[in-house]
Short mmCIF file of the C-alpha atoms (twelve columns), coordinates in Angstrom:
data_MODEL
# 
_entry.id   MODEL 
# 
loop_
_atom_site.group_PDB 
_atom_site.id 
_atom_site.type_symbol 
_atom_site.label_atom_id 
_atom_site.label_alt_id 
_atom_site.label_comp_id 
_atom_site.label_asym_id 
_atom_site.label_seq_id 
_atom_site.Cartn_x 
_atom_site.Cartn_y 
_atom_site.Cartn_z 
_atom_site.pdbx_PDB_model_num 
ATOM 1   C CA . UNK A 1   -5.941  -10.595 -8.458  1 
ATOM 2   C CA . UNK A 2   -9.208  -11.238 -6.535  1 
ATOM 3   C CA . UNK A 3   -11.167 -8.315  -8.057  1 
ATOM 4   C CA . UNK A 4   -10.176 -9.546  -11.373 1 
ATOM 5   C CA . UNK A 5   -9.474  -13.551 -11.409 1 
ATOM 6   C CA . UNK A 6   -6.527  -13.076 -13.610 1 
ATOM 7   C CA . UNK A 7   -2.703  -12.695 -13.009 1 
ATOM 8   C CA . UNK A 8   -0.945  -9.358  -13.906 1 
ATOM 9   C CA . UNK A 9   0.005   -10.235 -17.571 1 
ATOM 10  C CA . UNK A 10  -3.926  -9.959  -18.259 1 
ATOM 11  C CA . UNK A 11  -5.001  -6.942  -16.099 1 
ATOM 12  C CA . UNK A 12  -5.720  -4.100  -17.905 1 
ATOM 13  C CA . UNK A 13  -6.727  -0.391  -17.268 1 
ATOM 14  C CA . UNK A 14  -10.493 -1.540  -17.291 1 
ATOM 15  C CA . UNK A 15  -9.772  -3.716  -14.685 1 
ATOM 16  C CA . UNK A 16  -8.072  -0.917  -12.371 1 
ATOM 17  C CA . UNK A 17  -10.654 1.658   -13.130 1 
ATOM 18  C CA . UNK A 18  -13.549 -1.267  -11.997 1 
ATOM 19  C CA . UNK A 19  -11.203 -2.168  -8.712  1 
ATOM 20  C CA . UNK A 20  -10.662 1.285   -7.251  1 
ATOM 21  C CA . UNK A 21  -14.468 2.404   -8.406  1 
ATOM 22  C CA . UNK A 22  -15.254 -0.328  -6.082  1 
ATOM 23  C CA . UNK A 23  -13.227 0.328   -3.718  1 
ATOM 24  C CA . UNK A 24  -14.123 4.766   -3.022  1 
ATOM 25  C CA . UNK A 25  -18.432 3.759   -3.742  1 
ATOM 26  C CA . UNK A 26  -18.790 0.368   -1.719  1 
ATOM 27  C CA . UNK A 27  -16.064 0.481   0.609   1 
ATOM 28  C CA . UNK A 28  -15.707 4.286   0.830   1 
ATOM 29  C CA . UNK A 29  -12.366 4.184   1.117   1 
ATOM 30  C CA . UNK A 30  -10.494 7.571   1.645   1 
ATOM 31  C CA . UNK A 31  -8.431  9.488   -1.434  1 
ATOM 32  C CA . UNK A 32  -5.390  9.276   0.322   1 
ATOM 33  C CA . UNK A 33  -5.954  5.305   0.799   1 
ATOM 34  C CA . UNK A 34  -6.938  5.093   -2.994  1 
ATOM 35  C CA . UNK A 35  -3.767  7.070   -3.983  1 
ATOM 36  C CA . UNK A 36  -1.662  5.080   -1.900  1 
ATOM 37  C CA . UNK A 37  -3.310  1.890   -3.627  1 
ATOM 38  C CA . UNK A 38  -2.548  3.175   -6.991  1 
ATOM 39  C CA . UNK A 39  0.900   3.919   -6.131  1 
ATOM 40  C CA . UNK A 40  1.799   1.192   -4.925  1 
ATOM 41  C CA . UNK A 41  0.483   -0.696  -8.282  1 
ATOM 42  C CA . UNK A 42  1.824   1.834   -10.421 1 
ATOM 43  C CA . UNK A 43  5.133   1.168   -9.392  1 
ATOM 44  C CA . UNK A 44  4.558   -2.507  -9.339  1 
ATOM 45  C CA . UNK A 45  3.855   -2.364  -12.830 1 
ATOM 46  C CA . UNK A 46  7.013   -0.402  -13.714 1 
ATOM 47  C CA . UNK A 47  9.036   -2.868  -12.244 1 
ATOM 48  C CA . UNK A 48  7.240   -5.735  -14.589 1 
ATOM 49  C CA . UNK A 49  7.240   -3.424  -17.578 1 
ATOM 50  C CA . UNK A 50  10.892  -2.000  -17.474 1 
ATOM 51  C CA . UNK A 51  12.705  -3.858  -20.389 1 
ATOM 52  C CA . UNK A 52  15.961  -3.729  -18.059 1 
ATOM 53  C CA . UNK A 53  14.232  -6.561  -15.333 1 
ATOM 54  C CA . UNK A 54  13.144  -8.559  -18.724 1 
ATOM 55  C CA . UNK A 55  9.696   -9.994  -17.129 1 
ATOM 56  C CA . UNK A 56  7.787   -8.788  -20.276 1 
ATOM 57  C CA . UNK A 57  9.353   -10.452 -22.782 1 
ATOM 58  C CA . UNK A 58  9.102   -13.664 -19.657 1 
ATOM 59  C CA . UNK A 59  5.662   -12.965 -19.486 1 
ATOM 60  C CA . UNK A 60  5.563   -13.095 -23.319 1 
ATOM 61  C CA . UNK A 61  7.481   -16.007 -24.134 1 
ATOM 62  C CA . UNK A 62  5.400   -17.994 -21.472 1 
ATOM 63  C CA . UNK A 63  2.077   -17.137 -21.388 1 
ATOM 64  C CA . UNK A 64  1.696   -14.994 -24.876 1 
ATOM 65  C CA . UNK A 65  1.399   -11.982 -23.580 1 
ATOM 66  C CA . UNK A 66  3.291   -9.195  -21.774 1 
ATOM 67  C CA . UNK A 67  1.957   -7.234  -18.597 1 
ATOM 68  C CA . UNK A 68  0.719   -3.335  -19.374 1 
ATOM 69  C CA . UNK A 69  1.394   -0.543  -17.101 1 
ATOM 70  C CA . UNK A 70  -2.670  -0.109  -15.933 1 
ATOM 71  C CA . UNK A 71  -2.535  3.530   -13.898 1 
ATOM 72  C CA . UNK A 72  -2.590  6.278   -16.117 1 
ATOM 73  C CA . UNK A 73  -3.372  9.873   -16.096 1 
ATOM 74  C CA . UNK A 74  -6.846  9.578   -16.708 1 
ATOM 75  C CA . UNK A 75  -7.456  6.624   -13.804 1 
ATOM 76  C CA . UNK A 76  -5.004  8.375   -10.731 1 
ATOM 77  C CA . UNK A 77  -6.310  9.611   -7.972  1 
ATOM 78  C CA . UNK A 78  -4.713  13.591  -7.930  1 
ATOM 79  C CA . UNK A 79  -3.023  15.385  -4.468  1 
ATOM 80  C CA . UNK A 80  -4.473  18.500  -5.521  1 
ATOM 81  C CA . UNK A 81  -5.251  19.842  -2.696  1 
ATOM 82  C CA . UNK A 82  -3.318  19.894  0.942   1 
ATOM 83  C CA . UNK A 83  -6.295  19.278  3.035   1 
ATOM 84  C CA . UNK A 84  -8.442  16.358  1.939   1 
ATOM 85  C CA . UNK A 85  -10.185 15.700  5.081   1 
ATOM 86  C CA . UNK A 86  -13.901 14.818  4.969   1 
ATOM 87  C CA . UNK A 87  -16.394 17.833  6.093   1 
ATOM 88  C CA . UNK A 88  -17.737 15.839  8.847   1 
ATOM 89  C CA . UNK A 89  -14.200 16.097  10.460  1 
ATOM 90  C CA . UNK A 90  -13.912 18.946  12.931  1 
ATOM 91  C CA . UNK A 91  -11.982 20.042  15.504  1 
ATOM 92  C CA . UNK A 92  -12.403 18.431  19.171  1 
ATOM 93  C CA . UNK A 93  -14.326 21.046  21.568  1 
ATOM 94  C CA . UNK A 94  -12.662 22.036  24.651  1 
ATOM 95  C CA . UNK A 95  -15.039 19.862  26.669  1 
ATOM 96  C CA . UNK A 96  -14.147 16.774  24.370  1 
ATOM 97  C CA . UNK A 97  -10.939 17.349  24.315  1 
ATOM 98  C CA . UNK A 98  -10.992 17.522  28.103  1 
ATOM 99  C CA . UNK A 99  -12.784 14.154  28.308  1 
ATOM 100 C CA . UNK A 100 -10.116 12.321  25.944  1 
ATOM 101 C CA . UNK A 101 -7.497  13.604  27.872  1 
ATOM 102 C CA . UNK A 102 -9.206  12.639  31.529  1 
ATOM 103 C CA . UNK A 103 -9.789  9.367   29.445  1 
ATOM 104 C CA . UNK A 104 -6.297  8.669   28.875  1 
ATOM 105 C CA . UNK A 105 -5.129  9.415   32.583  1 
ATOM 106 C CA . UNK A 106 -7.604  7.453   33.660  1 
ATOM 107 C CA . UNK A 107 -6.669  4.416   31.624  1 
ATOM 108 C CA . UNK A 108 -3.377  4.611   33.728  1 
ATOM 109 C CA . UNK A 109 -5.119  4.304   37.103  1 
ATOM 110 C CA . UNK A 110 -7.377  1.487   35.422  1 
ATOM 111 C CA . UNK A 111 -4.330  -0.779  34.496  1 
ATOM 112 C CA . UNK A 112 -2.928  -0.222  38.210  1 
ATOM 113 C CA . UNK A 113 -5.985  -0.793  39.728  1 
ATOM 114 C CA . UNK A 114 -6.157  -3.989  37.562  1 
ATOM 115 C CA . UNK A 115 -2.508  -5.495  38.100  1 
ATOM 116 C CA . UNK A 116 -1.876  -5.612  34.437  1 
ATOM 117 C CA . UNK A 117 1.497   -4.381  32.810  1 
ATOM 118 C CA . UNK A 118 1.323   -1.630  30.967  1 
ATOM 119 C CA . UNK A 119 0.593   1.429   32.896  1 
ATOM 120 C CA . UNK A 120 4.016   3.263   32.124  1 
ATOM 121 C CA . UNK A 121 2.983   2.403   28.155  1 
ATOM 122 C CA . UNK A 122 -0.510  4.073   28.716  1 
ATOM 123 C CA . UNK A 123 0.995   6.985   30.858  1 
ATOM 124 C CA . UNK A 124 3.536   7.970   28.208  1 
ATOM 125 C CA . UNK A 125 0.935   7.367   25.282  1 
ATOM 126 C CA . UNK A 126 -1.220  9.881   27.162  1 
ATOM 127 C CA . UNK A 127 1.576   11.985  27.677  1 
ATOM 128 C CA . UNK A 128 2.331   12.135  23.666  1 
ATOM 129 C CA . UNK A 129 -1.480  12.830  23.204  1 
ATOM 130 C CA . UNK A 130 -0.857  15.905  25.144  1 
ATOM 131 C CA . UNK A 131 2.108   17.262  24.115  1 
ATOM 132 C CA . UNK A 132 0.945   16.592  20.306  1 
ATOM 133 C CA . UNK A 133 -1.837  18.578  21.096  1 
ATOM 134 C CA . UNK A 134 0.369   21.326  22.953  1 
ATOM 135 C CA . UNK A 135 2.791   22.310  20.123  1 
ATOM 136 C CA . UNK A 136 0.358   21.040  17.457  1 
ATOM 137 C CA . UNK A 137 2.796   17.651  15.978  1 
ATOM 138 C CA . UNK A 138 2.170   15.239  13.743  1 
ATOM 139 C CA . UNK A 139 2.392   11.340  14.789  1 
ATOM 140 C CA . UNK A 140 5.875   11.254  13.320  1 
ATOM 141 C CA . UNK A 141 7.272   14.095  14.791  1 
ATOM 142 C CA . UNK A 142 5.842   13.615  18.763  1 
ATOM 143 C CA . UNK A 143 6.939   10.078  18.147  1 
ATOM 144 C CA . UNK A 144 10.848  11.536  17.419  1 
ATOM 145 C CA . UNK A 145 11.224  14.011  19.657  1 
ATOM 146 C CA . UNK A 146 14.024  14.033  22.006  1 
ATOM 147 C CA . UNK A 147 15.320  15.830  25.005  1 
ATOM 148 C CA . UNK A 148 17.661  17.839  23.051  1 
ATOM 149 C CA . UNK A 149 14.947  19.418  20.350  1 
ATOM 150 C CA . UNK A 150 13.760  21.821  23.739  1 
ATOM 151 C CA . UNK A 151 15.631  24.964  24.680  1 
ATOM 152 C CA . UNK A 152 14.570  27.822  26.390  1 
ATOM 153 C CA . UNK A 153 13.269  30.806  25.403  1 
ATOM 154 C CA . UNK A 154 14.600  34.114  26.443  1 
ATOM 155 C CA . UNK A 155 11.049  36.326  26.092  1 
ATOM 156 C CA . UNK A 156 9.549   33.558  28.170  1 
ATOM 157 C CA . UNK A 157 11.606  32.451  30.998  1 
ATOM 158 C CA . UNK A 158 8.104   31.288  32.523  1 
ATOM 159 C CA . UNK A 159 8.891   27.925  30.143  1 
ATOM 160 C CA . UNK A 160 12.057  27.073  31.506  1 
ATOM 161 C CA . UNK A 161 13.653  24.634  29.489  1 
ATOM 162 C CA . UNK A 162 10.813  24.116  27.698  1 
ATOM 163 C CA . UNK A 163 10.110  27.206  25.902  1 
ATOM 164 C CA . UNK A 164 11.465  25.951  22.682  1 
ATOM 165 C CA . UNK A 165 10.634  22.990  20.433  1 
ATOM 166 C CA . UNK A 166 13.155  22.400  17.295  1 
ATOM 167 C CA . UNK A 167 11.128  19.916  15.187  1 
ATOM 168 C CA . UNK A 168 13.326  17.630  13.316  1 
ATOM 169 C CA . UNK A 169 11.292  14.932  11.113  1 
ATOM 170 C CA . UNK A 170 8.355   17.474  9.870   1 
ATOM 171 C CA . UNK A 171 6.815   16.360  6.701   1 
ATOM 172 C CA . UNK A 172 9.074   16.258  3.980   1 
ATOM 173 C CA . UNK A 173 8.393   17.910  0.230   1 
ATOM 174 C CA . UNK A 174 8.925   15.648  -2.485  1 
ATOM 175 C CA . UNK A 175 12.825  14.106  -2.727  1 
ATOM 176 C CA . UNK A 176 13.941  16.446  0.102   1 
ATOM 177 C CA . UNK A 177 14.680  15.438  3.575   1 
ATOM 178 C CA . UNK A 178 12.474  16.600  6.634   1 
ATOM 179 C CA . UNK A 179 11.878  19.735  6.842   1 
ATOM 180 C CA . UNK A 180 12.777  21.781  10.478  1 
ATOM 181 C CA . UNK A 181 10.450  24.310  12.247  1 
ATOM 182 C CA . UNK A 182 10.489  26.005  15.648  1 
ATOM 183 C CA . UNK A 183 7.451   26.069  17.874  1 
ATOM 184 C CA . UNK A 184 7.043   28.146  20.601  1 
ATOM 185 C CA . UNK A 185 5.722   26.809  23.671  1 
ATOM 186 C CA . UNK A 186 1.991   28.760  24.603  1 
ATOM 187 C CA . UNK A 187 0.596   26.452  26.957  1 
ATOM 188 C CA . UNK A 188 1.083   26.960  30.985  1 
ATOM 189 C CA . UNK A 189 0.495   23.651  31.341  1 
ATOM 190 C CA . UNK A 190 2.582   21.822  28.781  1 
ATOM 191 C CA . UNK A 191 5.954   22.176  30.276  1 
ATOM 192 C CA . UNK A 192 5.408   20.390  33.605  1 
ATOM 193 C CA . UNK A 193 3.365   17.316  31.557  1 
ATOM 194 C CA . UNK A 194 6.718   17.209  29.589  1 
ATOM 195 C CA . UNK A 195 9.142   17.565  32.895  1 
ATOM 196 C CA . UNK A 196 6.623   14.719  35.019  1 
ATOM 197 C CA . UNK A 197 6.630   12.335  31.873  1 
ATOM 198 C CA . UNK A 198 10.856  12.854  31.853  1 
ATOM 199 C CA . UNK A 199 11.324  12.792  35.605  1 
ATOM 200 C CA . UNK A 200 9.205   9.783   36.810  1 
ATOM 201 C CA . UNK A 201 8.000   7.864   33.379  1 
ATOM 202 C CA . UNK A 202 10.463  7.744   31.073  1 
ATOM 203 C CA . UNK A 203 13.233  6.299   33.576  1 
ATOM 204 C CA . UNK A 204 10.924  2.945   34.094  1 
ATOM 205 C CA . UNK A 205 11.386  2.502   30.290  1 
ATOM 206 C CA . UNK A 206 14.616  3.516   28.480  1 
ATOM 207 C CA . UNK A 207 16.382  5.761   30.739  1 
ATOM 208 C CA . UNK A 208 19.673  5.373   28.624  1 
ATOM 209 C CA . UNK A 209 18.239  6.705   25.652  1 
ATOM 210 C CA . UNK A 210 17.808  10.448  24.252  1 
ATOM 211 C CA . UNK A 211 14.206  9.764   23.008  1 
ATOM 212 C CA . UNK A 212 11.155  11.437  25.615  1 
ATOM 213 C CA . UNK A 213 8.799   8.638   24.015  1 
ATOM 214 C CA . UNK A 214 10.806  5.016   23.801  1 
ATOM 215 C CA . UNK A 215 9.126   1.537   23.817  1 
ATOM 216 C CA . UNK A 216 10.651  -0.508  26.579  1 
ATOM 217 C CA . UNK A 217 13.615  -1.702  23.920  1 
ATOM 218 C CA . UNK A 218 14.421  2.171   23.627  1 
ATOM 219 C CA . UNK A 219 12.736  2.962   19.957  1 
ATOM 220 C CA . UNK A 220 10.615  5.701   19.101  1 
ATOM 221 C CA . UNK A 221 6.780   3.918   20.055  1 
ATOM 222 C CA . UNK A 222 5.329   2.967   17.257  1 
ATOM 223 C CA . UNK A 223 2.579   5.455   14.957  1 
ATOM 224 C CA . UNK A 224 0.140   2.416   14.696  1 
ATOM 225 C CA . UNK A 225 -0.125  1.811   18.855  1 
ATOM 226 C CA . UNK A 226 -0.794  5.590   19.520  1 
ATOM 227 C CA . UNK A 227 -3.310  5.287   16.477  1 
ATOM 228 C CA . UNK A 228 -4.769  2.292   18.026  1 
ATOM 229 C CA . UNK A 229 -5.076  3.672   21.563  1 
ATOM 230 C CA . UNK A 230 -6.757  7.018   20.142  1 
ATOM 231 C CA . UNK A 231 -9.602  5.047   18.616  1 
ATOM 232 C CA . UNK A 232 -9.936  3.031   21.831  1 
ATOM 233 C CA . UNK A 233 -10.460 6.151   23.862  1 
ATOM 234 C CA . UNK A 234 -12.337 7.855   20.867  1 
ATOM 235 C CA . UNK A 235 -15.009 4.791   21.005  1 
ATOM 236 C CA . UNK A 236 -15.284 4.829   24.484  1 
ATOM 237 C CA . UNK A 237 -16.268 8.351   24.896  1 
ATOM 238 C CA . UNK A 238 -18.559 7.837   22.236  1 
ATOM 239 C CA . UNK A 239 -20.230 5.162   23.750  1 
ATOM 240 C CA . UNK A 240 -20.698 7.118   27.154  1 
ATOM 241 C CA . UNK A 241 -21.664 9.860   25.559  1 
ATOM 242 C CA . UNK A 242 -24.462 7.490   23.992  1 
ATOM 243 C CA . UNK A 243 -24.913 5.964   27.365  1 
ATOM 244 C CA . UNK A 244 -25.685 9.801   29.057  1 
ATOM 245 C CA . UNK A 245 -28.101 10.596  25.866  1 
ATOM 246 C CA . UNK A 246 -30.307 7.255   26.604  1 
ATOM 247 C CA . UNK A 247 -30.794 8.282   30.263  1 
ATOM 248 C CA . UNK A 248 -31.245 11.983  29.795  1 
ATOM 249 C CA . UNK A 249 -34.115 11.004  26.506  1 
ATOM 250 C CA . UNK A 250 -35.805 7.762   28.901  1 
ATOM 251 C CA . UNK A 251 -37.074 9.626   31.600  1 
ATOM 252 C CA . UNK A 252 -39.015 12.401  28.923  1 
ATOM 253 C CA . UNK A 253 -40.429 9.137   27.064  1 
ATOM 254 C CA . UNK A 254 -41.243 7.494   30.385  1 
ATOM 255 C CA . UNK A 255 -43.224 11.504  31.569  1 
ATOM 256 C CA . UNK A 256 -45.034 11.291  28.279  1 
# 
């Protein structure tokens, strides 16, 4: 309604194709973002369309005219492909990945340094960072993990208990419910980060509940906080790594 200064019963598909043209060249906004937009309108306009919730013949009988379904075929965004990343993404190298995670333990000796709360909530966020990384999880499924969904592994008893990862929420086809996988457990390092985090963190926070990653009130911690914290710690390396570039290019300016 701000793109177009008029209420639904007058938008039509010129209107939509002007809005989301705006929205991918001026704002750049990502494909998924656009589809999500378009969805989200599409089925808006279903719901005023649909003879059986009567708001076009309301929208007719009061204003003149009725509203138009204004995402078609021709306008929508298509998931054609599974990956639509950008090309400038890539893969962290071992040395950045190294710094994010130093990054996020250090965060934890920041807030104790500092007296603030929080320093269980930045230890387990930097445990989930880790163990995301270690059996390769989405944000939804590190987020629901539990203590149950690790077993061992009899061809590596080296894991312990933690040789085995049953993932429960994995992303879900269309109109089916999650879909399960196994992951076995490669890293040397990955099952003591889990065992610490269970032994010492997680009973400061919810040590009545099955979940490895609660808030304090015992649900899963939220996708938008770890989201949050990764661009934090994302910026911040960027910004020393700016910071090391200055002082390595000043004294060459300062020679010449």
């Amino acid at each position: 309604m701000d793109h177009t200064g008029h209420f639904p019963w007058d938008w039509t598909v010129g209107d939509a194709d002007e809005f989301f043209a705006h929205e991918r060249s001026i704002l750049n906004l990502a494909f998924a973002t656009i589809r999500a937009y378009q969805t989200h309108l599409e089925v808006f306009c279903d719901f005023l369309t649909d003879p059986v919730y009567e708001w076009d013949r309301v929208c007719l009988q009061g204003f003149g005219r009725s509203p138009a379904q204004i995402i078609t075929e021709f306008n929508r965004v298509r998931h054609a492909q599974n990956n639509e990343q950008a090309p400038a993404k890539r893969p962290f190298t071992r040395a950045e990945l190294q710094g994010f995670f130093d990054l996020a333990n250090l965060e934890v000796e920041r807030v104790l340094v500092s007296g603030r709360k929080g320093a269980v909530a930045a230890y387990r966020d930097a445990t989930v960072f880790k163990t995301a990384y270690a059996w390769g999880l989405r944000a939804n499924e590190v987020t629901h993990l539990q203590t149950v969904d690790f077993s061992r592994n009899r061809w590596a008893p080296q894991f312990g208990e933690f040789g085995v990862l049953q993932v429960r929420d994995g992303k879900a086809q269309r109109g089916s419910p999650p879909k399960r996988r196994s992951v076995l457990t490669v890293f040397d390092w990955s099952p003591a980060v889990l065992d610490t985090w269970i032994r010492t963190g997680l009973p400061w926070l919810a040590p009545a509940v099955s979940e490895i990653f609660p808030t304090a009130n015992g649900l899963p911690v939220p996708k938008s906080n770890l989201h949050r914290r990764f661009r934090d710690y994302i910026d911040e390396l960027g910004r020393v790594l700016e910071d090391m570039i200055e002082k390595a290019v000043r004294p060459k300016e300062e020679r010449e």
